[in-house]
LOTIVO-545829 format. One record per residue: residue in one letter; x, y, z of N, C-alpha, C in turn. Coordinates in steps of 0.001 Angstrom, whole numbers, padded with zeros to 6 digits, always signed. Layout:
<rs>
aXYZXYZXYZ...
</rs>
This chain:
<rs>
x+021394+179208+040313+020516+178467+039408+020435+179151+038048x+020468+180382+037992+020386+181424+036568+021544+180907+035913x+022699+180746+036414+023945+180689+035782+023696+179430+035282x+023658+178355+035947+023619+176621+035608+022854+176654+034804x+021539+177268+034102+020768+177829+033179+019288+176238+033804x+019113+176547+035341+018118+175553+035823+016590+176622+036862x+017048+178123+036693+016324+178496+037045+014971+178937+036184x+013614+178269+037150+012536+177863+036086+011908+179164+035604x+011942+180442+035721+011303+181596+035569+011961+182618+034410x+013229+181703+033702+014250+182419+032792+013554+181729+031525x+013602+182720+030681+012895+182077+029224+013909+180858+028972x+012888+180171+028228+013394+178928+027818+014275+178678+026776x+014690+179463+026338+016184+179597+025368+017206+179997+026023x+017206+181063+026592+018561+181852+028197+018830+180199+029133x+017382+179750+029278+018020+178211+030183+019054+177751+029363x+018362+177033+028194+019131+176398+027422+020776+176594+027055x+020460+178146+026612+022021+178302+026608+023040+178343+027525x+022942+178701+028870+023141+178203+029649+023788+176967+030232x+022466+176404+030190+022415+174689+030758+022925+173861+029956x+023474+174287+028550+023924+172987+027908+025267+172970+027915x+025936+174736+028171+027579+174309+028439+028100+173813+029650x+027285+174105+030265+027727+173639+031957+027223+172399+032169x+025872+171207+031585+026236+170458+031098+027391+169418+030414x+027835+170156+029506+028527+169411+028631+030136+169609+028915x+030134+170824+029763+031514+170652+030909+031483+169483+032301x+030562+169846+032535+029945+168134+033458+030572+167196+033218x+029790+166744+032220+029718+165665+031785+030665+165043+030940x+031365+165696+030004+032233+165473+028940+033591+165033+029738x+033791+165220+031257+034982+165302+031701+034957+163700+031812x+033858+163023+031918+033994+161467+032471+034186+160561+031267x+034714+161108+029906+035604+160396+028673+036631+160506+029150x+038051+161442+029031+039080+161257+029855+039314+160440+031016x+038548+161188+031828+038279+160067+033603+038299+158944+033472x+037610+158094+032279+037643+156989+032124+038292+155980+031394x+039035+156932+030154+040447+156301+029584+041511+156253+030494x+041614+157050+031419+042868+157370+032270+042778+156133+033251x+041574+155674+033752+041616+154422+034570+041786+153009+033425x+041146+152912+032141+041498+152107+031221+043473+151696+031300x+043983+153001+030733+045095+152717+030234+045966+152711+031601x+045664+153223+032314+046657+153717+033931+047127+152747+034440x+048261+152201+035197+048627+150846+035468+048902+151528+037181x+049037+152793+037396+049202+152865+038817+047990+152621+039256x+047629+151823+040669+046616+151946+041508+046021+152972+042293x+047162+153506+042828+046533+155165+043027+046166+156077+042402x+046668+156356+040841+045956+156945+040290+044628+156655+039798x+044771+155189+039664+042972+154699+039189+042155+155025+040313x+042265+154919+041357+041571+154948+042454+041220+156702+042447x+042303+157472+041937+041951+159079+042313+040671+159061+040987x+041108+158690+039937+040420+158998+038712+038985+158185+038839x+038913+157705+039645+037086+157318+039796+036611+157581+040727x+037323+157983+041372+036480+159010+042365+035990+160355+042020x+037145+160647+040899+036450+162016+040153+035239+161388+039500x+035460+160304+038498+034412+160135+037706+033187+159994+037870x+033158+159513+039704+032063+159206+040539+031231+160565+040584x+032731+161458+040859+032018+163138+041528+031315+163689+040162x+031931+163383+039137+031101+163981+037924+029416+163593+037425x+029815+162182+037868+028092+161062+037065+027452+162234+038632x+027633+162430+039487+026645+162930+040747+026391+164226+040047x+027177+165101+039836+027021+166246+039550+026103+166260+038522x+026697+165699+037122+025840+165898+035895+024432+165450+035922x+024365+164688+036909+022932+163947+036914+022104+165068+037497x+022631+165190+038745+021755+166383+039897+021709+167732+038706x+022083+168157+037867+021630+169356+037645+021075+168755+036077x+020858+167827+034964+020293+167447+034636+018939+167159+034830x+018504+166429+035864+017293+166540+036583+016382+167633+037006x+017016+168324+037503+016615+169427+037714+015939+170593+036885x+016831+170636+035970+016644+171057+034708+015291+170435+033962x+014773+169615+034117+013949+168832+033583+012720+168339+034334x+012529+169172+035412+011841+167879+036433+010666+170034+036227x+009688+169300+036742+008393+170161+035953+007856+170812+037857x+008322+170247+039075+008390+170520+039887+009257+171757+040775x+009604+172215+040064+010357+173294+040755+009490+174217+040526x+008789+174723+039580+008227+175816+039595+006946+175946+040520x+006445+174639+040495+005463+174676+041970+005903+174503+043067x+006908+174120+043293+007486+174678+044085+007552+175776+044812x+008135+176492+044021+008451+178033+043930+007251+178777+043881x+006429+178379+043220+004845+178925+042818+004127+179206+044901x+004733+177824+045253+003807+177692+046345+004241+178354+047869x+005749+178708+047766+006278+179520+048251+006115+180886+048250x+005638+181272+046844+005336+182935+046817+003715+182785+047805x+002332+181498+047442+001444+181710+047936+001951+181891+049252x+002602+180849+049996+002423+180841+051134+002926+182284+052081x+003819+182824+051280+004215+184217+051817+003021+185287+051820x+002193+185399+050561+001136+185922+050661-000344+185711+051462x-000366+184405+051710-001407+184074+053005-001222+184058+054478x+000599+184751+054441+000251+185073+055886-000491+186491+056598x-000791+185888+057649-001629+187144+058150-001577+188192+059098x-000272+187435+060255+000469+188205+061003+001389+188784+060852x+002473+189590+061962+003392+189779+062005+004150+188849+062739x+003995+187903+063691+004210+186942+063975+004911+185809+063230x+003632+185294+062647+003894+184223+061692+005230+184811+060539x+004693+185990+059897+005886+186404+059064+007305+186132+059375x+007003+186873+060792+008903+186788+061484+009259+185471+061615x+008342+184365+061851+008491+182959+061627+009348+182458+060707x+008207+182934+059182+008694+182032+058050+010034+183038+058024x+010265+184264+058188+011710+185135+057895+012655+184044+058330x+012607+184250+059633+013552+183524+060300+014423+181855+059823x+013218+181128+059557+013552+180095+058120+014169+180493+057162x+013987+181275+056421+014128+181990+055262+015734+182291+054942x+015723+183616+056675+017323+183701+056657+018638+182715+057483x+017675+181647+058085+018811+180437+058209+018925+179466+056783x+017908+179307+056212+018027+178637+055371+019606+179302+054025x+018982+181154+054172+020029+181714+053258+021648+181765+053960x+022012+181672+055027+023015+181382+056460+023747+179847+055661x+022530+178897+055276+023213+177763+054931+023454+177610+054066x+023117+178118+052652+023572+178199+051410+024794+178793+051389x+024821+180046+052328+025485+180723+051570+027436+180047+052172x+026790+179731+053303+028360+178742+054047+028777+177762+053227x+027780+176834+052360+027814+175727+051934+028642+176417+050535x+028318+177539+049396+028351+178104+048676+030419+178184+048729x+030301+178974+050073+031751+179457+050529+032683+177929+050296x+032505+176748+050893+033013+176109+050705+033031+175242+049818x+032323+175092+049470+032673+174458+047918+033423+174995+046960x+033161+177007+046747+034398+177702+046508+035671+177817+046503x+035757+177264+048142+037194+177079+048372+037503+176206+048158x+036851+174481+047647+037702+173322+047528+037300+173271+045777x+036897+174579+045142+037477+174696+043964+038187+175367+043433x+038347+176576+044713+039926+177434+044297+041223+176105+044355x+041138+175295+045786+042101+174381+045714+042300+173694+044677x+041525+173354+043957+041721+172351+042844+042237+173509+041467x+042060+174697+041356+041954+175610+040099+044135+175443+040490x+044308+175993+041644+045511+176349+041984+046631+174814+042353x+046081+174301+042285+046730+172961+042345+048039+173022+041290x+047507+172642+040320+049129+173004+038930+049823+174276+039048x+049064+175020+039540+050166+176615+039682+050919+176070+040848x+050660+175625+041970+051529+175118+042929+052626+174296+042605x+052339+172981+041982+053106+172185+041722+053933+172348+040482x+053602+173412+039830+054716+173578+038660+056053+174905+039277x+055341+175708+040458+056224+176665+041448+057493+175730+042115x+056896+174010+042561+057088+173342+043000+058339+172408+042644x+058106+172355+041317+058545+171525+040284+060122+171584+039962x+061085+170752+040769+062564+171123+040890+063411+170324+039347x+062720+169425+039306+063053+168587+038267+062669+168173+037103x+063492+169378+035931+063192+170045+034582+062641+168760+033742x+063702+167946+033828+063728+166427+032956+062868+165231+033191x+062052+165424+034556+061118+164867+034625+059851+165336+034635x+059744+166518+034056+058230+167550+033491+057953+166699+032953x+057887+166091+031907+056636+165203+031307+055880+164113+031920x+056362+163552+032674+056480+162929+033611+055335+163040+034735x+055269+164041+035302+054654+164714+036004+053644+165688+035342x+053091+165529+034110+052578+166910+033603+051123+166462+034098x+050467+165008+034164+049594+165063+034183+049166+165307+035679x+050123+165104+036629+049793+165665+038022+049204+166772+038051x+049739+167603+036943+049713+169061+037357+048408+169304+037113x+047473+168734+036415+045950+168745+036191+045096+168813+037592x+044225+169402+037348+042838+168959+038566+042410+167635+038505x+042544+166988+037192+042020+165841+036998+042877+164679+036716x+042456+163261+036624+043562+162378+036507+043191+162298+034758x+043215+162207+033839+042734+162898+032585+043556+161593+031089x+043135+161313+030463+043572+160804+029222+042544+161242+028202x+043330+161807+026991+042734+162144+025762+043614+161796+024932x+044320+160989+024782+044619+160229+023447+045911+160919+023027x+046203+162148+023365+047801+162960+022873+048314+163294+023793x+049636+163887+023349+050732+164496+024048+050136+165008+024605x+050222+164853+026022+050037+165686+027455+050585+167390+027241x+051978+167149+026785+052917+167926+026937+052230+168847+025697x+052364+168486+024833+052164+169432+023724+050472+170299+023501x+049401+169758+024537+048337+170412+024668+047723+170171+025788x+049123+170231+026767+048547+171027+028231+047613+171960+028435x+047802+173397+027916+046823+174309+028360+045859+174228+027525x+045804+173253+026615+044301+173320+025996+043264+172194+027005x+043887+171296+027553+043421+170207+027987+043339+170589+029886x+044340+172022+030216+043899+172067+031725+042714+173156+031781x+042608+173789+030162+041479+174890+030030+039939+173827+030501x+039924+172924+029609+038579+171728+029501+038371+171330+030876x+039412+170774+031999+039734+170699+033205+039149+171616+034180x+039586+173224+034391+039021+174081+034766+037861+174236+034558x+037564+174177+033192+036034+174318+033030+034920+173411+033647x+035380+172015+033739+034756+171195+034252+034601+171526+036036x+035630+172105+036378+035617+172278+037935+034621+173375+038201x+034394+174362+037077+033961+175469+037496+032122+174661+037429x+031697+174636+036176+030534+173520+035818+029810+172516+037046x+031368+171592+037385+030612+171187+038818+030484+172031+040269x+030995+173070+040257+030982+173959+041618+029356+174366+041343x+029400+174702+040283+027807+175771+040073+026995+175209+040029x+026734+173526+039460+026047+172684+039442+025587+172002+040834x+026366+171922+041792+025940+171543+042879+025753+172386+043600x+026168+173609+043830+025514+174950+044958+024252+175083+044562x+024348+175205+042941+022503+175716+042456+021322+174416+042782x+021972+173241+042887+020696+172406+043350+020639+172293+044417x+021829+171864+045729+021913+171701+047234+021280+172741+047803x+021892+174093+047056+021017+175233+047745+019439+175536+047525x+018552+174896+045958+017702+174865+046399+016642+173898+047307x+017661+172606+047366+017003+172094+048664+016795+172352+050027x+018080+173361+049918+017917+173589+051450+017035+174659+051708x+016755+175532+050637+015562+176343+050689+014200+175874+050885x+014081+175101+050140+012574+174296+050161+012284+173908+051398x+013335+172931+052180+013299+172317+053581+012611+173478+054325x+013777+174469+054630+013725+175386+055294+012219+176231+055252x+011963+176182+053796+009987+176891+053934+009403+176141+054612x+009666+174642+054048+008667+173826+054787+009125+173810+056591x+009806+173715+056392+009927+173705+058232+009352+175119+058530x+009493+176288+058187+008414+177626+058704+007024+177369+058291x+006716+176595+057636+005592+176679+057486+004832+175602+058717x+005486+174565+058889+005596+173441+059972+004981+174523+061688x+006152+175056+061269+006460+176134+063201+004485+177450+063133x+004696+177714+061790+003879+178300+062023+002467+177951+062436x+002230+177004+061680+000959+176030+061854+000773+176019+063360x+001983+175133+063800+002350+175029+065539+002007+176136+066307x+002469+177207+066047+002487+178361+066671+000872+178608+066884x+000102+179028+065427-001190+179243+065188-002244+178809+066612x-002146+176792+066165-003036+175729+066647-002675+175786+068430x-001371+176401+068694-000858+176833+070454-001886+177402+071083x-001946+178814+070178-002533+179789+070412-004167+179839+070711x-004484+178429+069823-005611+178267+070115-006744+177995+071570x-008000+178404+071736-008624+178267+073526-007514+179136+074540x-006471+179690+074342-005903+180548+075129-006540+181324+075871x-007614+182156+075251-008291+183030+075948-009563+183119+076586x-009639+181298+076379-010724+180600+077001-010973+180140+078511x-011785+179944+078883-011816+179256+080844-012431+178538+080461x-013075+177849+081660-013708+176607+082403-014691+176773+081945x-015888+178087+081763-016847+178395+081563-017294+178482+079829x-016247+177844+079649-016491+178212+077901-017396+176696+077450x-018172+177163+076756-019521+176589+076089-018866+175805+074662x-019196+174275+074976-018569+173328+074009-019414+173185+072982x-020753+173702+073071-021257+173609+071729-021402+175180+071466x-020599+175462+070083-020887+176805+070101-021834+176854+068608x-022219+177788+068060-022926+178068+066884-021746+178267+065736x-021293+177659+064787-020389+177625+063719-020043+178731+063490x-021085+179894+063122-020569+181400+062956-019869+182116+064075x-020262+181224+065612-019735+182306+066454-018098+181530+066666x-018415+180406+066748-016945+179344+066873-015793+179970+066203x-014912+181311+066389-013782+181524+065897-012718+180778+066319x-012363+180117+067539-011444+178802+066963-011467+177753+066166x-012909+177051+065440-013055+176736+064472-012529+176960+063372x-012805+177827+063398-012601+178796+062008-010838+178823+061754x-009937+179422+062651-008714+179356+062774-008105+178090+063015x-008755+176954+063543-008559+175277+063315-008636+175004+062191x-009683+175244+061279-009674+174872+059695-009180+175521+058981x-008317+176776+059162-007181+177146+058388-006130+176647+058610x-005843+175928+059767-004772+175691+060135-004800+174214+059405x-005500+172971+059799-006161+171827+058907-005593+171949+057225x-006189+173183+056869-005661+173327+055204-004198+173533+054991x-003873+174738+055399-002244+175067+055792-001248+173438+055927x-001668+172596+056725-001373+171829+057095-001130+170906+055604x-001979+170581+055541-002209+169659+054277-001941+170198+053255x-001545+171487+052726-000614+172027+051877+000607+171959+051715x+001126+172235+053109+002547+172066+053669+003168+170520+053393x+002517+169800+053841+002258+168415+053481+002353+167658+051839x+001645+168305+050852+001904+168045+049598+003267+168689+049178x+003806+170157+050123+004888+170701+049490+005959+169836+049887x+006110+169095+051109+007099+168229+051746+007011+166871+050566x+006066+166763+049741+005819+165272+049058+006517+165830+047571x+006115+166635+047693+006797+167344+046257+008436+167627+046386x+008999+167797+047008+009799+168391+047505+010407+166958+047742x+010095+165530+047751+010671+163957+047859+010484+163743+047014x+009585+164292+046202+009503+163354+045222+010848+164145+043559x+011081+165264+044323+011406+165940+043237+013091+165440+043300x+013494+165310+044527+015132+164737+044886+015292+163135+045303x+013871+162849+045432+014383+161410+045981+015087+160129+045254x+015136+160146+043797+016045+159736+042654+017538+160350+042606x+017500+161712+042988+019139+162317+043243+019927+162032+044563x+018886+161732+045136+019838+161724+046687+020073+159694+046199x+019432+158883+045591+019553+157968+045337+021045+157216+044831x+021592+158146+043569+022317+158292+043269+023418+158504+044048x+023010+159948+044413+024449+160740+044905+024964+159553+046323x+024295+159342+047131+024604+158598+048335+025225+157365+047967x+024633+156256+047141+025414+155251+046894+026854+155675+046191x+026692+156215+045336+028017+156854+044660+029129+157385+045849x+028680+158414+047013+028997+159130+047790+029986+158074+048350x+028894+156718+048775+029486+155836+049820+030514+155201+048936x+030545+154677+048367+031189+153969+047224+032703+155121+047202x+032276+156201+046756+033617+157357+046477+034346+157732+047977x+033252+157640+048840+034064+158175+050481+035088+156868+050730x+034880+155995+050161+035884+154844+050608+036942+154926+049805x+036896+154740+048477+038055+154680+047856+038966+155905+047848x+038209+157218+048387+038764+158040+048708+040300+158036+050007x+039361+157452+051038+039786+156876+051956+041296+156373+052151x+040678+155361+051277+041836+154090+050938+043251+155257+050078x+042763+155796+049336+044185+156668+048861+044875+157862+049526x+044017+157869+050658+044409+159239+051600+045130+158252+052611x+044681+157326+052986+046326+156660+053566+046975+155948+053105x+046743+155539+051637+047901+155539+051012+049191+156226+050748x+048833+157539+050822+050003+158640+050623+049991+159445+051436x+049566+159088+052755+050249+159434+054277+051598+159623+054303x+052289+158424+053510+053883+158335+054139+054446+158884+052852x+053557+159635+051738+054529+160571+050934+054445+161898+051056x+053765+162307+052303+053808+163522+052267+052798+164283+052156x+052390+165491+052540+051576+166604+053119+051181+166795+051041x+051988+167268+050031+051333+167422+048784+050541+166026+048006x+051079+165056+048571+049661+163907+047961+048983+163482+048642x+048680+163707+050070+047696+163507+051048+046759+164487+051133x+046965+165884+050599+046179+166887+050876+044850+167152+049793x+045835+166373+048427+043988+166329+047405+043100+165263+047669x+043706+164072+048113+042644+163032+048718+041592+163138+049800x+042495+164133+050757+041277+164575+052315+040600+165693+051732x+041167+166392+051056+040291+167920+050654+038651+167390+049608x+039255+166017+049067+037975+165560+047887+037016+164405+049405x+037463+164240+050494+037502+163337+051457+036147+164205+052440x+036612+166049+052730+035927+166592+053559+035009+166873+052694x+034950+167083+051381+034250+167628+050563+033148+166403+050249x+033627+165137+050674+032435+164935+050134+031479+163974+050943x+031592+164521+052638+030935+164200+053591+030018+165166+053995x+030545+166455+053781+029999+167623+053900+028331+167571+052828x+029049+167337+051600+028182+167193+050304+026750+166185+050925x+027371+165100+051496+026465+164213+051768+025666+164372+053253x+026399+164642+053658+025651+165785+055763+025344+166050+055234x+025226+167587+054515+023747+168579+053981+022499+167566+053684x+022701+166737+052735+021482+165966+052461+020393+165495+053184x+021494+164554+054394+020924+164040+055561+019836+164904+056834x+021463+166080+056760+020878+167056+057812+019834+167575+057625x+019681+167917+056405+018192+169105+056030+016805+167659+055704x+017134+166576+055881+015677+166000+055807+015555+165478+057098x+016313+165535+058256+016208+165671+059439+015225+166619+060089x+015566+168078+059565+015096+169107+060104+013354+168736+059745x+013320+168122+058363+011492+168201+058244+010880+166938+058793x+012090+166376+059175+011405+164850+060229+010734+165579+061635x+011767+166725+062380+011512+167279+063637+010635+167803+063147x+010202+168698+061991+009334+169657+062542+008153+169367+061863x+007863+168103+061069+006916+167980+060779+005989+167584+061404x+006456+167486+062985+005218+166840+064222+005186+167991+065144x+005796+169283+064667+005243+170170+065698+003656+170708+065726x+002800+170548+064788+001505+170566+064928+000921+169779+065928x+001335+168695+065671+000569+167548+066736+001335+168227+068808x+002966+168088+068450+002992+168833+069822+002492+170075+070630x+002026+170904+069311+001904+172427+069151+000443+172276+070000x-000789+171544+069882-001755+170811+069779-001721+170211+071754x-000685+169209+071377-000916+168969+072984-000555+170511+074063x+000390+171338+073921+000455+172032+074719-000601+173619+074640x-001103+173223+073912-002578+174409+074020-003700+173846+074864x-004550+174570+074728-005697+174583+075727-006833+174220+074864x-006391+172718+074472-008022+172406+073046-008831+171837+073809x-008835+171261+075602-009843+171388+076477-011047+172742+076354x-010357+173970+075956-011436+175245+076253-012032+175319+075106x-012048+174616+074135-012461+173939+072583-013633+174028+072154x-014541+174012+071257-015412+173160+070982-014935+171991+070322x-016404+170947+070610-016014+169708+069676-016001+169681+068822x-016350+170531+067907-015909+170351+066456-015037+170887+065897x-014646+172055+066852-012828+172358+067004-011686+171422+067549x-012083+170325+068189-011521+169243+068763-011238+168161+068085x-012494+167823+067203-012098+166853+065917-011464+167050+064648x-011138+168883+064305-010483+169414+064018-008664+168612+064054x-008639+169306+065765-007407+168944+066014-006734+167462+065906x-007620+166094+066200-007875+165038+065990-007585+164626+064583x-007990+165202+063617-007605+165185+062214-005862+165276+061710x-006076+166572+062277-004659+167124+062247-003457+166304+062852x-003706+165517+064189-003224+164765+064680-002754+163597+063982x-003786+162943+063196-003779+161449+063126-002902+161743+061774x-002622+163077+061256-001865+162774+060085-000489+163425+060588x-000301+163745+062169+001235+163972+062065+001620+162786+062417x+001006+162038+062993+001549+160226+063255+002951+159983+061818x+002907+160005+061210+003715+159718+060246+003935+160760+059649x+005548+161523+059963+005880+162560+059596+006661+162313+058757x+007007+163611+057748+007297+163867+056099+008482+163472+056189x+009556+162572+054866+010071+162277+054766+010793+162804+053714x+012002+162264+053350+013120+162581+052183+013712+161266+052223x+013729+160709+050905+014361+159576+050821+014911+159470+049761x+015641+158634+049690+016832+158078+048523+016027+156437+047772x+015702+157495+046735+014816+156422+045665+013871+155786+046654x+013211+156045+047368+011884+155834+048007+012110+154041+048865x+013671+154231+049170+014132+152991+049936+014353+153260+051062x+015300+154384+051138+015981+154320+052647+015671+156099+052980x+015129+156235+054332+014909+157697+054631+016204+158274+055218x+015963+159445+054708+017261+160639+054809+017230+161001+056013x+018175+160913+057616+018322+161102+058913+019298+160801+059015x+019868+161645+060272+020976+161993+061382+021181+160159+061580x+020207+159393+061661+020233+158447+062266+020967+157529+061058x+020417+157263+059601+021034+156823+058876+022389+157059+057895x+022192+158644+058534+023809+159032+058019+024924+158509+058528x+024187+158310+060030+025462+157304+060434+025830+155544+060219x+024798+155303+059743+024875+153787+059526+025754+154117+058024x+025606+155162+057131+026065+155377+055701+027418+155537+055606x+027760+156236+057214+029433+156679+057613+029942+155024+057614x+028842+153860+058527+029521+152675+059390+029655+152115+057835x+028368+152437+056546+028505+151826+055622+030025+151583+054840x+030449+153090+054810+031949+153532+054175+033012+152621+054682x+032950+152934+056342+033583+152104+057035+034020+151183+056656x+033013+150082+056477+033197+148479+056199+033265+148636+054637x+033189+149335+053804+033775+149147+052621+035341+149562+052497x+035621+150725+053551+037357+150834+053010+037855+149899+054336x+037818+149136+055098+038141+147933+055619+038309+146957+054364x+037067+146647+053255+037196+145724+052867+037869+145938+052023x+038492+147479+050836+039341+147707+049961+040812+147810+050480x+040756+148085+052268+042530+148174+052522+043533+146400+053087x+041967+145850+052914+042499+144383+053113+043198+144056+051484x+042478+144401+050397+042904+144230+048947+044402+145026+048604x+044586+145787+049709+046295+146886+049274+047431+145802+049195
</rs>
């Protein structure tokens, strides 16, 4: 996030400088991208070149936003509280444990996106190693790009100025999407420890109670009370951070998914297109193909995780002993209850919720769109 110049705690000029070249490497790449499908008369290449252009409008947008959105720092703000109001050693090893799966998934996610931008950096060094036939270099020069690319001149005569702009753009979108994916998956990940802990807490509760325990107790002496209405607040904190935390991506995942679905097909459609030419033009279509299911799983997967665990209070709740209770530790729990009934969500523009369950209708979505583009071949 420091580098993409989107991390909120860096003076506000270091952002800027920053954020406006990696920006404007973003973004600037989808002029070319889009003359090249203008003037291009092959179909496969139009088809490669908007799928980049697709991958760029996702990118530039997601770290644009970000950059701009006044929510990250409470975010972040509410993450340092919540580390500081814990009270155990317990609970701590809890939220850790979140903490370092959440850093487990960045940092895998990080790795690979790396590698399907070393592939793309090394792409023209390959194919010019490759390259048997002197007299048809021009010919081929624009292959040799990461990108399918038009700027108005000789290819030939300002190649390396034009695969420099290229690179740059690859590097721009690698950093641009690790620094925002990864801080979603951080956020999830608090909120789900904060979820377990609550659970854990409200378990624990009447444990050390019997049969003989006195349902009306005196408020001062009622210490499960007391640890019920921290838990009650906790709760309903956790709760605004899960709303914050939708409300802060639910316009990006909006984007990125329709785009996603839209790009996983036409992707599709050109990866068996050039099945029958061979292992070097089949291999950038599946590599932009895994890359950008993966891109779109993370999304799904991590608002999954705060669907499960945003009802472990309420389960946490049934398997304790709030029989050995008082009642006003009981209506406590009752409270707490009636608001895990409808657990926290992540959605895409506040239409369709982010799940395991609809990722797959989004896969069946792709589906029936490259059915309906390989009937058009």
């Amino acid at each position: 996030m420091t580098i993409s110049g989107i991390w909120p705690y860096s003076r506000l000029g270091v952002r800027y400088i920053r954020f406006i070249p990696t920006f404007i490497f973003c973004s600037s790449i989808l002029i070319p991208q889009l003359l090249y499908v203008i003037v291009s008369k092959d179909i496969t290449n139009i088809i490669e070149s908007v799928t980049a252009a697709m991958i760029s409008i996702i990118f530039s947008y997601k770290v644009a936003s970000i950059m701009f959105n006044k929510n990250i720092k409470s975010c972040l703000k509410t993450i340092e509280e919540d580390w500081l109001s814990l009270n155990t050693d317990t609970e701590k090893s809890i939220l850790q444990r979140h903490t370092e799966y959440g850093q487990y998934l960045t940092t895998s996610y990080a790795v690979f996106m790396h590698m399907t931008q070393v592939f793309y950096l090394v792409k023209p060094v390959v194919l010019t190693l490759l390259e048997t036939d002197v007299a048809n270099s021009t010919k081929t020069s624009i292959s040799k790009l990461p990108f399918r690319v038009e700027y108005g001149v000789d290819i030939d005569r300002y190649f390396y100025p034009i695969t420099i702009h290229c690179y740059l753009a690859v590097f721009a979108h690698v950093f641009s999407t690790i620094a925002v994916d990864s801080l979603y998956c951080t956020l999830i990940q608090h909120a789900c420890g904060m979820f377990s802990i609550i659970g854990h807490v409200l378990e624990e509760i009447g444990k050390n109670n019997d049969a003989n325990f006195r349902l009306t107790l005196n408020k001062r002496e009622d210490s499960d009370y007391k640890t019920a209405l921290s838990c009650l607040r906790k709760h309903l904190q956790t709760i605004e951070f899960a709303e914050l935390i939708e409300s802060t991506f639910t316009k990006i995942f909006l984007i990125s998914v329709n785009l996603n679905m839209i790009g996983g097909s036409i992707t599709g459609i050109q990866m068996v297109m050039n099945l029958n030419k061979g292992v070097r033009d089949a291999a950038a279509p599946m590599a932009i193909y895994i890359a950008q299911l993966v891109h779109i799983f993370l999304q799904f997967w991590q608002a999954q995780f705060l669907l499960d665990y945003s009802i472990i209070p309420c389960e946490s709740i049934c398997r304790g002993n709030w029989y050995y209770t008082s009642k006003r530790c009981q209506r406590l729990f009752l409270l707490i209850m009636t608001r895990t009934i409808t657990p926290c969500r992540i959605t895409a523009g506040k239409i369709v919720t982010l799940s395991i369950e609809s990722f797959g209708a989004v896969l069946k979505t792709m589906m029936s769109y490259f059915t309906v583009l390989r009937s058009f071949q």
